[in-house]
C-alpha positions, 0 to 999 in steps of 0.5 A: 399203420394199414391196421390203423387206416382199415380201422379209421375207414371202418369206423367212419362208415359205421358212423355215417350209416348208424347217422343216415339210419338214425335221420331216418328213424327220427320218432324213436331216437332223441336226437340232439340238434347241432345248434344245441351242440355250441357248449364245453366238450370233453373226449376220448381219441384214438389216434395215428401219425406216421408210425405212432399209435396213440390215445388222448383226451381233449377238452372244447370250449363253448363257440364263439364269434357267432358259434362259429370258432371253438378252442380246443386243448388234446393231450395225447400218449403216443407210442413210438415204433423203432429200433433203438440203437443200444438193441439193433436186434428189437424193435420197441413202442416207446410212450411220448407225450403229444400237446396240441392247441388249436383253433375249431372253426366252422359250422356246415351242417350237413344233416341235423345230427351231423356237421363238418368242420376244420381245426389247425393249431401248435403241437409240442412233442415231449419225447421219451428219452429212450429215442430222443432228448429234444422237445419239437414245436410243430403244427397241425391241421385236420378236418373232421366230421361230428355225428351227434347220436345221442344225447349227449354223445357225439363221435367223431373222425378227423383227418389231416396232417402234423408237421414237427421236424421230430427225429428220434435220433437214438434209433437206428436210422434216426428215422422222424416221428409225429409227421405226416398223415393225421388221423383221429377217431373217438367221442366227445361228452357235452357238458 
């Protein structure tokens, strides 16, 4: 998890100095103006909750209600830390699939090649059998920062929180999973 965080604290600051030197060197670089970034995306995201390290794609749609709101579909593979309870003497990563669905909302414009905005949804959590047999439906909310680089990259990092009552009650200490601190880091591709 510190790795993950370092990781996270890393990436935003790379991001944030290669957008302030990006402005600053506007004539060579083909920048892409946040008003023509208002169509379907398609993306790649490294992600933590709690002690499950995962990687996802995501699909946005095109704004609406005057380029404001989007809807955002994230298919993630999470990777479970625990102790299963048939081997107390190892601890495993078991694979668990994580759906999300949410609204995108906001338009703050904090540069012409970067903008902030806030996303909430539903979460439904498909557990691997090897720590839990019960499916979970939560929600989630983050906000996040996009820096547009390049056409027709951007990357982005997100951070919020997950709530989904998840326990992985085949471990030892039945302990809960897909909660609490969210974070996501990757790069979406403009269509």
């Amino acid at each position: 998890m510190y790795f993950t965080k370092t990781l996270t604290i890393t990436c935003f600051l790379l991001f944030a100095s290669v957008a302030s030197n990006a402005q600053k060197e506007d004539k060579g670089i083909d920048m892409i103006p946040v008003s023509t970034a208002k169509k379907t995306a398609i993306g790649y995201n490294l992600t933590d909750v709690q002690n499950s390290f995962g990687m996802g794609l995501n699909i946005t749609s095109p704004y609406f209600l005057h380029k404001s709101m989007a809807v955002r579909l994230r298919a993630n593979m999470q990777f479970l830390q625990h102790i299963p309870a048939t081997t107390p003497t190892s601890t495993i990563w078991s694979p668990y699939g994580m759906l999300q669905l949410g609204l995108v909302g906001g338009d703050g414009v904090v540069k012409k090649n970067m903008r902030f905005y806030g996303e909430g949804g539903l979460v439904v959590i498909i557990p691997n059998d090897e720590f839990s047999a019960n499916n979970t439906v939560g929600g989630y909310g983050l906000f996040g920062f996009e820096f547009f680089l390049a056409k027709p990259i951007s990357f982005h990092i997100e951070m919020g929180g997950m709530g989904t009552g998840g326990t992985a009650e085949k471990s030892v200490g039945k302990p809960i999973y897909a909660n609490g601190f969210l974070t996501n880091v990757g790069a979406r591709f403009l269509l």
